[in-house]
C-alpha positions in Angstrom: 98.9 109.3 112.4 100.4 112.4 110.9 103.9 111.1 110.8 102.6 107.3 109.5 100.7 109.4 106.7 104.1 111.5 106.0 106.3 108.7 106.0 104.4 106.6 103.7 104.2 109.4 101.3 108.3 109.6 101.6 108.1 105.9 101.2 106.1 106.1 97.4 108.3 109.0 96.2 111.4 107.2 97.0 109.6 104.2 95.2 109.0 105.8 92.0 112.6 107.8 91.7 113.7 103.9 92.5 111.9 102.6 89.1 113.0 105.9 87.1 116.9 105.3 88.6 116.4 101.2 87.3 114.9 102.4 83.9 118.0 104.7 83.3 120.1 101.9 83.8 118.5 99.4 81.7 118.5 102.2 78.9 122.2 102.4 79.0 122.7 99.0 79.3 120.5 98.3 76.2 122.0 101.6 74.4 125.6 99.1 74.9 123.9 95.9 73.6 122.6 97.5 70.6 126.6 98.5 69.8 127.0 95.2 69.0 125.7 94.0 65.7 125.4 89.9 65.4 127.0 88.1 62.6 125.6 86.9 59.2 125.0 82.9 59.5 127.5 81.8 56.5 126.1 78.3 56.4 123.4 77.3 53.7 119.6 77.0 55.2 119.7 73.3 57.1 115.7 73.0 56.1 113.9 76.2 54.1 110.8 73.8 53.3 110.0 73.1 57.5 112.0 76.3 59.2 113.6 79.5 58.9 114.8 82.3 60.7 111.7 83.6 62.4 110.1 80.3 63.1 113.5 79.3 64.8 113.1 82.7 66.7 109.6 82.5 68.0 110.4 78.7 69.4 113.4 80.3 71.0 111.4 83.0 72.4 108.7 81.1 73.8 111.0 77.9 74.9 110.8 79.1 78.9 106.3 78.6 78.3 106.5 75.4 76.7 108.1 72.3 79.8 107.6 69.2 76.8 110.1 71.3 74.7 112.7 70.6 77.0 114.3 66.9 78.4 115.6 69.2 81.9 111.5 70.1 82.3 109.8 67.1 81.2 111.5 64.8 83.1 111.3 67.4 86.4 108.8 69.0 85.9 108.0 69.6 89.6 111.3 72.0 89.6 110.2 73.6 86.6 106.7 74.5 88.7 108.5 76.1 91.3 110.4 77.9 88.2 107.0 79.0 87.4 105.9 80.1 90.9 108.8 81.8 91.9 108.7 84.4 88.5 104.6 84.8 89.6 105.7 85.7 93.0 108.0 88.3 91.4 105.3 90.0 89.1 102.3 89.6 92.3 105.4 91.5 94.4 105.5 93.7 91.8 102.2 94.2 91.0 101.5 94.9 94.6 104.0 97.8 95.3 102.8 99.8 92.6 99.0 99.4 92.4 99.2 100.3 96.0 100.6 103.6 95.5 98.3 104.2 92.5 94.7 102.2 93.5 95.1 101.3 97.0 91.3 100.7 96.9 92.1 97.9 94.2 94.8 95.9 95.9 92.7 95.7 99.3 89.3 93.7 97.6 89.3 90.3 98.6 89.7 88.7 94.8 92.9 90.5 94.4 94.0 89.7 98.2 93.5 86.1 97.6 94.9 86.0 93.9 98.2 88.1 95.2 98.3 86.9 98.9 98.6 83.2 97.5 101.1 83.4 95.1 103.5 85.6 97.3 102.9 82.9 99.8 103.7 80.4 97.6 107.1 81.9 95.9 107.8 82.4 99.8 107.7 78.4 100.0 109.9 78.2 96.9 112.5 80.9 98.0 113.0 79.0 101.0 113.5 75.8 99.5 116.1 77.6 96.7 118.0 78.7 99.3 118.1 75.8 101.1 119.1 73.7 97.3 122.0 76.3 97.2 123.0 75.6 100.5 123.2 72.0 100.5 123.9 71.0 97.3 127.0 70.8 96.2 126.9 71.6 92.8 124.5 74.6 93.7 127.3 76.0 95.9 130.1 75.6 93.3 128.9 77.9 90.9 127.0 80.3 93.9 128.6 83.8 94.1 128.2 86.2 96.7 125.3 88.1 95.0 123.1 84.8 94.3 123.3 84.2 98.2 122.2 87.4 98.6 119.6 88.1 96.2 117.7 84.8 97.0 118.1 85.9 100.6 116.4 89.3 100.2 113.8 88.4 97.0 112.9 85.3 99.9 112.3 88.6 102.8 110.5 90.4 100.4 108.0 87.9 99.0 107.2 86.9 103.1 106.6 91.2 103.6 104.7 90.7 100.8 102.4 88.6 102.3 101.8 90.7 105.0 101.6 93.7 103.4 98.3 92.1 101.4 97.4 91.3 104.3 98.0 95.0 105.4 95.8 96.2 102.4 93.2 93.9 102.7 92.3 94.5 106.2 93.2 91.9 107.9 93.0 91.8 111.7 96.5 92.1 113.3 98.0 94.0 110.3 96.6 97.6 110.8 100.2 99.0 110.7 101.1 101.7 108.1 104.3 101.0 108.8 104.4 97.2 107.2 103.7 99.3 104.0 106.4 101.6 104.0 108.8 98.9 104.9 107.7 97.1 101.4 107.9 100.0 99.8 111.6 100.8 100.9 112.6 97.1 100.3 111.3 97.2 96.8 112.8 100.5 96.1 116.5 98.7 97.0 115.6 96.3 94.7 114.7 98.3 92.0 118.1 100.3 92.3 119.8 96.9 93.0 118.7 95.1 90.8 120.5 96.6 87.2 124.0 95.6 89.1 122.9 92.2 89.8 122.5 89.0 88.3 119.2 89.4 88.6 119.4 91.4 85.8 119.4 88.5 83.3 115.5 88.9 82.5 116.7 91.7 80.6 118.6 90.0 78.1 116.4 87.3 77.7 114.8 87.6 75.1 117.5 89.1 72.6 119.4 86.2 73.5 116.5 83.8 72.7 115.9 85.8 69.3 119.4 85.6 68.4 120.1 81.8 69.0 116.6 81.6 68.0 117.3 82.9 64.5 120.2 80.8 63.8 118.9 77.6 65.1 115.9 78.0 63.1 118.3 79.7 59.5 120.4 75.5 60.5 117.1 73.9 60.7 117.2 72.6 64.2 114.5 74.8 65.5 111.7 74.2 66.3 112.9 70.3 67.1 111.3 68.2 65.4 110.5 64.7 67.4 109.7 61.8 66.2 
């Protein structure tokens, strides 16, 4: 019990140097993005009396929230739910390693067990079936690179340990082992550290992109779209 109880503890240290090692990274990274300085828009407002600048950047902002905005999500908008599960399953994932090193009590009720537990089961299902869609399909595998393969392939472990670390938390018969904790806890810490060097790391230029095309969509007058 001793050494369960002493490596778990190793476990949530390594944890939290994993997040301050990500958020050192993502400072230099936004410390190099903020060298760059966009462009004046040179052409005349396309429509100052229906748009401008900060309307076009709020639409922009919020474009990933709103499926009708799109032709891509309204016509599928079954993909676009699994678009939707997926990033719940990675703030649930998230939300699970670290309120369990800060209110273990919390994560282990049965409200937060279900809530959690579900939609980590759920991105599970959709994790499998992305890696499947970049297996098989051929346009998917075209534009695949080594590090999409193997990000899907571990987020797709770590929302299925997920599961069963609720399941861990919660009390579930079966799932009495320390040790499925720690194991999360390590994955996610590789992920945290991982993460700045990957792809995956788009989320954080996300919305400064959005702003920016945003901001000069909106200054031309083509957003927010207007339909007729």
């Amino acid at each position: 019990m001793h050494e369960s109880s002493s490596l778990l503890h190793t476990a949530e240290v390594v944890h939290w140097a994993a997040l301050i090692t990500m958020a050192a990274v993502y400072s230099l990274r936004l410390r190099w993005l903020f060298n760059f300085k966009p462009g004046a828009d040179k052409s005349a407002p396309g429509a100052p009396h229906r748009t401008d600048k900060k309307r076009g950047a709020n639409y922009s902002l919020f474009n990933v929230a709103m499926p009708w905005s799109m032709e891509s999500t309204r016509k599928g908008f079954a993909f676009y739910l699994t678009f939707v599960i997926f990033h719940l399953g990675v703030v649930a994932g998230i939300s699970l390693a670290f309120l369990s090193t800060i209110t273990p009590s919390l994560v282990g009720k049965p409200a937060f067990a279900l809530i959690c537990g579900s939609t980590l089961f759920l991105a599970f299902l959709v994790a499998i079936y992305r890696v499947f869609r970049r297996l098989f399909t051929p346009v998917m595998r075209l534009i695949s690179t080594p590090d999409d393969y193997f990000s899907l392939f571990m987020l797709t472990v770590w929302f299925g340990l997920g599961v069963v670390t609720e399941a861990h938390l919660a009390g579930v018969r079966g799932f009495e082992s320390v040790n499925i904790l720690v194991a999360y806890l390590f994955l996610t810490s590789f992920f945290l550290i991982y993460v700045p060097f990957s792809k995956i790391s788009h989320y954080l230029y996300y919305p400064f992109t959005r702003i920016w095309i945003g901001r000069a969509l909106g200054h031309r007058g083509s957003y927010p779209i207007v339909r007729g």
